[in-house]
FIDRENSE-614921 format. One record per residue: residue in one letter; x, y, z of N, C-alpha, C, O in turn; residue number from 1; chain. Coordinates in Angstrom, 1 decimal, decimal comma. Layout:
<recs>
   nuza      n_x      n_y      n_z     ca_x     ca_y     ca_z      c_x      c_y      c_z      o_x      o_y      o_z   kollum   vexza
      A        X        Y        Z        X        Y        Z        X        Y        Z        X        Y        Z      NUM       A
...
</recs>
This chain:
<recs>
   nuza      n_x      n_y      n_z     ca_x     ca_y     ca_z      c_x      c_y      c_z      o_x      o_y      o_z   kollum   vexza
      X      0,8     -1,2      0,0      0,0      0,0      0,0      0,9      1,2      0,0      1,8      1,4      0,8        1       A
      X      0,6      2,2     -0,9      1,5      3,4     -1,0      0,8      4,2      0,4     -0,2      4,1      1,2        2       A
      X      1,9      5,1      0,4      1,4      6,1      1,8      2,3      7,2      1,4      3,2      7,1      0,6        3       A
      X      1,8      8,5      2,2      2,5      9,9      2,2      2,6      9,9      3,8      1,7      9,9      4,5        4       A
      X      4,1      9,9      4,2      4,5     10,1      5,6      4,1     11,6      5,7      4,4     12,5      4,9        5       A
      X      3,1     11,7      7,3      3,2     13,1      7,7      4,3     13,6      9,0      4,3     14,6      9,7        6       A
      X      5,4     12,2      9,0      6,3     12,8     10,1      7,6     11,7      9,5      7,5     10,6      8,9        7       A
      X      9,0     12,6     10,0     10,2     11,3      9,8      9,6     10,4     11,0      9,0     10,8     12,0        8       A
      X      9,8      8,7     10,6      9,9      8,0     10,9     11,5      7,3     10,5     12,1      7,2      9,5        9       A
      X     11,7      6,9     12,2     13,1      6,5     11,6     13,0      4,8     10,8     11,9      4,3     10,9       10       A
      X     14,2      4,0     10,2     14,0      3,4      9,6     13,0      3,2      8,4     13,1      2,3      7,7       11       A
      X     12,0      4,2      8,2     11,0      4,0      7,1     11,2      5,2      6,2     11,1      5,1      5,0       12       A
      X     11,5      6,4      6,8     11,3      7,6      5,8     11,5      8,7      6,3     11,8      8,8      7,5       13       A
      X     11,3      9,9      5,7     11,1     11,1      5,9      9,3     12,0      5,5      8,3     11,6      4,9       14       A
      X      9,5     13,2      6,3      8,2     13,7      5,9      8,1     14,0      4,4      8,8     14,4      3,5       15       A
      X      6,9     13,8      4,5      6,0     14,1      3,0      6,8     13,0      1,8      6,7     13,2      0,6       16       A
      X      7,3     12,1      2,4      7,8     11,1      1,3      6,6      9,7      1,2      6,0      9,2      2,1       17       A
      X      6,7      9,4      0,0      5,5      8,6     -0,5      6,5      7,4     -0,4      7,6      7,3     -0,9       18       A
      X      5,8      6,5      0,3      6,6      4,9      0,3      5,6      4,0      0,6      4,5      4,1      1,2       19       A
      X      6,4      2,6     -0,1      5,4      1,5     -0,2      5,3      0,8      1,0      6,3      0,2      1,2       20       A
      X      4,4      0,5      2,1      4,6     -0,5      3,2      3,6     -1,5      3,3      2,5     -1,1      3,0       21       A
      X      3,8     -2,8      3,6      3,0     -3,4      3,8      1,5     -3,3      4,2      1,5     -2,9      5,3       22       A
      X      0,5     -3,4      3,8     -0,7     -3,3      3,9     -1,0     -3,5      5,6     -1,7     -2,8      6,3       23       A
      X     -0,4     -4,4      5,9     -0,6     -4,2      8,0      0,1     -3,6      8,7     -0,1     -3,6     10,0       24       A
      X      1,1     -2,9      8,2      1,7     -2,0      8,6      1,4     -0,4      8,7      1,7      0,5      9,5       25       A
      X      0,8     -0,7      7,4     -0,3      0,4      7,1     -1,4      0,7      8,2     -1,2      1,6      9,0       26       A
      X     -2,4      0,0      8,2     -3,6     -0,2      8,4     -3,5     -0,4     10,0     -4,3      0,0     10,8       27       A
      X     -2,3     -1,1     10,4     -2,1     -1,1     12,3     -1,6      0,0     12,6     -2,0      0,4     13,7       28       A
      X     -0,7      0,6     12,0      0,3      1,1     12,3      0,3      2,7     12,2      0,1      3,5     13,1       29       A
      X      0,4      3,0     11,2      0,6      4,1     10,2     -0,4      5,0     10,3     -0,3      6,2     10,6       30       A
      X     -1,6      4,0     10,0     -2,7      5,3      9,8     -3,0      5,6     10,7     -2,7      6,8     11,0       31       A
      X     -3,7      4,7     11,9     -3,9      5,0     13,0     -3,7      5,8     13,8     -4,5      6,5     14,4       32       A
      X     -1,9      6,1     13,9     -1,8      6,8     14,8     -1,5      8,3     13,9     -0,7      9,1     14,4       33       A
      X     -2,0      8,5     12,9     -2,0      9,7     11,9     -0,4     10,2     11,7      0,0     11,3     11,5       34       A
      X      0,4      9,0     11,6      2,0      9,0     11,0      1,8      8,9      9,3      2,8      8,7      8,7       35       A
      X      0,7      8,9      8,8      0,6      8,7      7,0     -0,5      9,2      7,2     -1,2      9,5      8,1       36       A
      X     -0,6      9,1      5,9     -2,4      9,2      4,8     -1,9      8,3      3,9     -0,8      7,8      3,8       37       A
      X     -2,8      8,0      3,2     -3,4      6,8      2,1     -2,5      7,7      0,8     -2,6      9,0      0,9       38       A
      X     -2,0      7,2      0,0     -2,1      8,4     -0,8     -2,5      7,6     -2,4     -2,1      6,7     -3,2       39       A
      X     -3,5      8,4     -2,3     -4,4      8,5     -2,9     -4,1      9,7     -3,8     -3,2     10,5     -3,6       40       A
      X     -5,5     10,0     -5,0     -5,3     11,0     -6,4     -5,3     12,8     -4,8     -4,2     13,3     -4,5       41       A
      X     -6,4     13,2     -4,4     -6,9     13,9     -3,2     -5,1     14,0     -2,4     -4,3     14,6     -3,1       42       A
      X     -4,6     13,4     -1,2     -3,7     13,6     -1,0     -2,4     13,8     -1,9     -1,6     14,6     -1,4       43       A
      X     -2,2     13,2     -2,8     -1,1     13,2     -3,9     -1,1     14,7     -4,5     -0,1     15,3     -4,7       44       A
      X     -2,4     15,1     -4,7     -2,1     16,7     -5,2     -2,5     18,0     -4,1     -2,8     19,1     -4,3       45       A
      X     -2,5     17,3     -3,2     -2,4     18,3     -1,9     -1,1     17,8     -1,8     -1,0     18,8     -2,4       46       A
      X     -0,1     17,3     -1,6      1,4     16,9     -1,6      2,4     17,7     -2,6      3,6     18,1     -2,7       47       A
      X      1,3     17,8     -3,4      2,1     18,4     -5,2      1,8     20,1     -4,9      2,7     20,7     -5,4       48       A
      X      1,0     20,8     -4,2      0,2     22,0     -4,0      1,6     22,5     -3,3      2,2     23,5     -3,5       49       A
      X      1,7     21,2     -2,4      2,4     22,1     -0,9      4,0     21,9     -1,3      4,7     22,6     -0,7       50       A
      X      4,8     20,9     -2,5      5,9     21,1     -3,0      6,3     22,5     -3,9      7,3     23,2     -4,1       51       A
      X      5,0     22,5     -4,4      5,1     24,0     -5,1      5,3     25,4     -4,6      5,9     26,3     -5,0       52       A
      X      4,6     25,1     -3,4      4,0     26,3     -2,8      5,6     26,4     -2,0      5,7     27,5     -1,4       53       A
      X      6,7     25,4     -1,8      7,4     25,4     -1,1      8,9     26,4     -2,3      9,7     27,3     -2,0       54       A
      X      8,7     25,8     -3,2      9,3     25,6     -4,1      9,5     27,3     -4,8     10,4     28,0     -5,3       55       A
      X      8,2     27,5     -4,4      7,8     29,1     -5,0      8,8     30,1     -4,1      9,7     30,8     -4,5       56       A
      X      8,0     30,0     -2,2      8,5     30,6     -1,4     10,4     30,7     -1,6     11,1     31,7     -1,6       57       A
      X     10,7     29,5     -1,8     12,5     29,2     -1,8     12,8     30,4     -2,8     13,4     31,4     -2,4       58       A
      X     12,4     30,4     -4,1     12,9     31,2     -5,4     12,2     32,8     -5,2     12,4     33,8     -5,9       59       A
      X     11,7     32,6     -4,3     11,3     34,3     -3,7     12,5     34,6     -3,0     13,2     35,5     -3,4       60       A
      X     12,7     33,9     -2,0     13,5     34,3     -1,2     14,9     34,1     -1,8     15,9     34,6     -1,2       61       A
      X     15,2     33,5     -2,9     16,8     33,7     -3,2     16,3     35,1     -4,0     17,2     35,9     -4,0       62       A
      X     15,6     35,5     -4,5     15,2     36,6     -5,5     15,8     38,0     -4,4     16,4     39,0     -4,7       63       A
      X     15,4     37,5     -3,0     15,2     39,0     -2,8     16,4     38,8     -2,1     16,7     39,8     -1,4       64       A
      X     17,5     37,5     -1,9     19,0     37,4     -1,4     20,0     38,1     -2,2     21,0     38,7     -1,8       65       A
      X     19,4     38,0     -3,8     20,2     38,3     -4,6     20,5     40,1     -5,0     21,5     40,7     -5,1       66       A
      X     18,8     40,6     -5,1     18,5     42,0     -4,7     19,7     42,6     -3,1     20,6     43,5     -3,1       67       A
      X     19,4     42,1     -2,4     20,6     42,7     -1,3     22,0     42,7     -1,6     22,8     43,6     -1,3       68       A
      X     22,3     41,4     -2,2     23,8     41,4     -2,8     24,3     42,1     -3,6     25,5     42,2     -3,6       69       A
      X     23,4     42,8     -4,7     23,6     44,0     -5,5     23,9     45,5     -4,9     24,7     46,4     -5,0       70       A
      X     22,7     45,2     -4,2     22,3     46,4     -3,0     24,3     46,6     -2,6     25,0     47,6     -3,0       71       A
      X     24,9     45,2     -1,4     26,1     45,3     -0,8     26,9     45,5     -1,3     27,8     46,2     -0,8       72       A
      X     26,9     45,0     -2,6     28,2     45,5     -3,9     28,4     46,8     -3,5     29,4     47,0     -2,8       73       A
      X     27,5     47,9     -3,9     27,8     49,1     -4,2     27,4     50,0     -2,7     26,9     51,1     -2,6       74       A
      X     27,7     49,3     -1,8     27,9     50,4     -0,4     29,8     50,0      0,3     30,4     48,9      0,3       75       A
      X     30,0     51,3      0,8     31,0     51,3      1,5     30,8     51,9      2,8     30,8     53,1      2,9       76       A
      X     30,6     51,0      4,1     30,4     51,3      5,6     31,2     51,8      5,7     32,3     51,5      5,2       77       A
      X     31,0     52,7      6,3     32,0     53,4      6,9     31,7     53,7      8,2     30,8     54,4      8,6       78       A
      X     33,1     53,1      9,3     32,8     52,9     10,8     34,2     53,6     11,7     35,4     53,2     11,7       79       A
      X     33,6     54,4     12,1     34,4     55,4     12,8     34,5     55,1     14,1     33,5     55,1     14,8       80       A
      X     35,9     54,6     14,7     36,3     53,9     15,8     37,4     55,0     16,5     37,7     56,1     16,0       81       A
      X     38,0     54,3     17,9     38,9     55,2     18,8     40,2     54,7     18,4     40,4     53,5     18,7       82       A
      X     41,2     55,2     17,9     42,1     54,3     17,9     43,5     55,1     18,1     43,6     56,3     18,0       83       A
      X     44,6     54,1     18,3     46,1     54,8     19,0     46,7     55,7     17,6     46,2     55,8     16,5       84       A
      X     47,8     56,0     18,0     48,8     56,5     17,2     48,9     55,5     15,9     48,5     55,7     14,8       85       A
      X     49,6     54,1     16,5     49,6     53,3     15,4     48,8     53,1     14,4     49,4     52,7     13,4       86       A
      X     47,3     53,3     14,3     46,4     52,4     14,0     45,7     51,3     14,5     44,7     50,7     14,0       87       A
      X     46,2     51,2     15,7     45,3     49,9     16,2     44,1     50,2     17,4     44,3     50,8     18,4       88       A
      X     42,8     49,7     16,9     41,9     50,1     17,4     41,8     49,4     18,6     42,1     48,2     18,9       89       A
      X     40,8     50,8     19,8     40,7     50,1     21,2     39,5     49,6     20,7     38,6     50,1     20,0       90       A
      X     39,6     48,2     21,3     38,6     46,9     20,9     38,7     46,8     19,7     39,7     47,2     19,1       91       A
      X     37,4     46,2     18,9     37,8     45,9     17,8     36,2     46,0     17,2     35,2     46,3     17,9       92       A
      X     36,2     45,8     15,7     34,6     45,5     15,0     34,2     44,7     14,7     34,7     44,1     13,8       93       A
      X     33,1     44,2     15,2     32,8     42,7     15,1     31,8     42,6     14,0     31,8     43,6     13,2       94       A
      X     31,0     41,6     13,8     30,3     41,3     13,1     28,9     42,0     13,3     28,2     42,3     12,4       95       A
      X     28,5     42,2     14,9     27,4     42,4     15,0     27,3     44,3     14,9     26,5     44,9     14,3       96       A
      X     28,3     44,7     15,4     28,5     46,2     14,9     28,2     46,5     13,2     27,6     47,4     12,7       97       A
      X     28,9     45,4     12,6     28,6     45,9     11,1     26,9     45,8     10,4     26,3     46,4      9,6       98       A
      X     26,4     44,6     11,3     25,1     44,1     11,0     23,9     45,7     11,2     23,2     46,3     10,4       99       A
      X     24,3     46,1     12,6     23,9     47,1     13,0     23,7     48,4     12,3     22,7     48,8     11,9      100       A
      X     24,9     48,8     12,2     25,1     49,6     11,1     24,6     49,7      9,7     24,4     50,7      9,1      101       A
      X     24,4     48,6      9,2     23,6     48,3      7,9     22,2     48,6      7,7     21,6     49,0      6,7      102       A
      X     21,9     48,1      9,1     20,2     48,2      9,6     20,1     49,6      9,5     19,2     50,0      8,7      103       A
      X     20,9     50,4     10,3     20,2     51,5     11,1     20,7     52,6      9,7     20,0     53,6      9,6      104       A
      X     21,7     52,5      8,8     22,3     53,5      7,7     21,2     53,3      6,2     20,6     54,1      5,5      105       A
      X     21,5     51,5      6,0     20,6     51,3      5,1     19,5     50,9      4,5     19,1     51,0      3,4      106       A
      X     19,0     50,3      6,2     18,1     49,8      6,2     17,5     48,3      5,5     16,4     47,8      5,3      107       A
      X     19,1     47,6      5,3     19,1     46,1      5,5     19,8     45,4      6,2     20,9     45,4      6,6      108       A
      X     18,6     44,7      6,3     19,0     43,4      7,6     19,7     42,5      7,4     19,3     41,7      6,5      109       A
      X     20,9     42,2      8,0     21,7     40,5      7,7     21,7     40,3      9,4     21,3     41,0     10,3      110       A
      X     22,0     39,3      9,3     22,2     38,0     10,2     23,7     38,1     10,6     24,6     37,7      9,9      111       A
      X     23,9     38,9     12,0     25,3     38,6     11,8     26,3     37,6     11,7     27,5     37,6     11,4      112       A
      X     25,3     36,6     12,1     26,0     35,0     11,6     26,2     34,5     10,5     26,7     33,4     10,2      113       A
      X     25,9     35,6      9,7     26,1     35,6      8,1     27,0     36,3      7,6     27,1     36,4      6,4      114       A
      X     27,8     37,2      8,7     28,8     38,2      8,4     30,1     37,7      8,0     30,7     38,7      8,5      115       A
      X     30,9     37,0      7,6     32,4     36,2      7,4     33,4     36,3      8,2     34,5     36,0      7,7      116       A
      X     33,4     36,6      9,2     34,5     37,4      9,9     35,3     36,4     10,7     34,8     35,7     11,6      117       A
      X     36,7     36,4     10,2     37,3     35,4     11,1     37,5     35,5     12,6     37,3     34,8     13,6      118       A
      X     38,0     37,2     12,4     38,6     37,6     14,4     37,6     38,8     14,3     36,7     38,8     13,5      119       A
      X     37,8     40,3     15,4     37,3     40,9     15,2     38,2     41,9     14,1     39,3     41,5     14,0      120       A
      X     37,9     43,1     13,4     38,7     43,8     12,8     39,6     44,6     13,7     38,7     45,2     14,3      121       A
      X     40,4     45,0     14,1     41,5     45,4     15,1     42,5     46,6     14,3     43,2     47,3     15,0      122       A
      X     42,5     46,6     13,1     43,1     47,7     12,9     42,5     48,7     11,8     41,3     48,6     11,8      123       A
      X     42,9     49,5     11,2     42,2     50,9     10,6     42,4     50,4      8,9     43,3     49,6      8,5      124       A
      X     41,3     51,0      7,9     41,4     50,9      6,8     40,1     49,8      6,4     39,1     49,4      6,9      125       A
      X     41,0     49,8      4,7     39,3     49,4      3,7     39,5     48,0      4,0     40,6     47,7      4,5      126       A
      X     38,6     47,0      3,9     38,5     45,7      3,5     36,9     45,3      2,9     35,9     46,0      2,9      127       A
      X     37,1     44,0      2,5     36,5     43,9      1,7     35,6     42,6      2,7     36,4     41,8      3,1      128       A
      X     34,3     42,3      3,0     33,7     41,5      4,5     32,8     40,6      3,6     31,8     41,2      3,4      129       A
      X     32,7     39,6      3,2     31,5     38,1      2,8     30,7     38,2      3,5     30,8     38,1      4,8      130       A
      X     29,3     38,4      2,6     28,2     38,5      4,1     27,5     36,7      2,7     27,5     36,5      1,4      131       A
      X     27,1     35,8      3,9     26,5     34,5      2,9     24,9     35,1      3,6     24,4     35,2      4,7      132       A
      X     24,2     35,4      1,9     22,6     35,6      2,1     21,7     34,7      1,8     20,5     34,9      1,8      133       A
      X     22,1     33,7      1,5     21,5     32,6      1,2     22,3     31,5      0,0     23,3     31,5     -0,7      134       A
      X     21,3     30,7      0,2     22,3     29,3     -0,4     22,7     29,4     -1,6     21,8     29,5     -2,5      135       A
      X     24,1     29,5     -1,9     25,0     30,1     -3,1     24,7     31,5     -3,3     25,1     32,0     -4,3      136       A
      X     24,0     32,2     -2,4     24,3     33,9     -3,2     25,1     34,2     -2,0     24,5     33,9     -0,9      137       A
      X     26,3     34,8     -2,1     27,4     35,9     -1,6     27,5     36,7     -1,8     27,7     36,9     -3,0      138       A
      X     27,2     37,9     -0,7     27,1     39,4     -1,3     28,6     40,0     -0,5     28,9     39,7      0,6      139       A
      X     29,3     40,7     -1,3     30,6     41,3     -0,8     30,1     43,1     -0,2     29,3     43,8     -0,8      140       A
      X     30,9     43,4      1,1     30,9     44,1      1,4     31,9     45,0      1,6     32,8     44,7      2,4      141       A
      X     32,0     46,5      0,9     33,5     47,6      1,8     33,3     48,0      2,7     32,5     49,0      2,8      142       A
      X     34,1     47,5      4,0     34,3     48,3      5,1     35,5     49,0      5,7     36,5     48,5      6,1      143       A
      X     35,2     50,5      5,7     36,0     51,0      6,0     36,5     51,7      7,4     36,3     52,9      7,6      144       A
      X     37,0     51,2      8,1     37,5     51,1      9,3     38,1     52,5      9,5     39,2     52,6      9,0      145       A
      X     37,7     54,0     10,1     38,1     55,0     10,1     38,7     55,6     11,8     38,1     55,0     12,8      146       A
      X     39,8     56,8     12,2     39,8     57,1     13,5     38,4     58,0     13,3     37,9     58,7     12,4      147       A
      X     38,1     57,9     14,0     37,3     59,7     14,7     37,9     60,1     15,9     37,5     61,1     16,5      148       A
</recs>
């Protein structure tokens, strides 16, 4: 008997995957405790509805990942810090400073967990910061690290 899992089951499957299981397995098991539906013509294109509808949302959202990466191309932050004679700044710029700053200047939002940053920035001048906006789009950022 075919079935549409409505949850992972381990050993059997994942959600919304259509698999063949024994007819008592089915019928004791499965349905009963509302871990499947029958799948049938009715379920099968409520399955097909909700892959689309998933499908759609995903290609929206890389649309408007890609829109910000254009957007990041062409800005240069500029972040005015305290720093010594040398150049080397007291503390440093982290990731969540720059997130901030984007918000409050440009009025886009990243994730600072999406900012690339190995350490914090510690000394003065341009560089160039990877922000990951979604899966395969990378938008590059100039940050320019200034005294005031």
């Amino acid at each position: 008997m075919k079935v549409i899992l409505k949850d992972n089951i381990k050993g059997v499957g994942k959600k919304d995957e259509i698999i063949n299981a024994s007819d008592g397995y089915a019928r004791n098991f499965l349905l009963p405790k509302g871990l499947a539906v029958e799948a049938n013509s009715e379920n099968m294109s409520k399955l097909k509805a909700k892959e689309n509808s998933a499908a759609y949302k995903k290609e929206q959202e890389k649309e408007e990942a890609e829109k910000i990466a254009k957007k990041l191309s062409g800005i240069q932050l500029k972040i005015p810090v305290k720093a010594g004679e040398n150049g080397k700044i007291f503390g440093g710029v982290s990731a969540k400073e720059i997130a901030e700053l984007l918000k409050v200047n440009y009025k886009i939002e990243v994730d600072k967990k999406k900012i690339e940053l190995k350490d914090t920035i510690k000394t003065l001048g341009l560089r160039t910061v990877t922000i990951k906006l979604y899966d395969g789009v990378v938008g590059n950022l100039k940050v320019d690290v200034i005294s005031s």
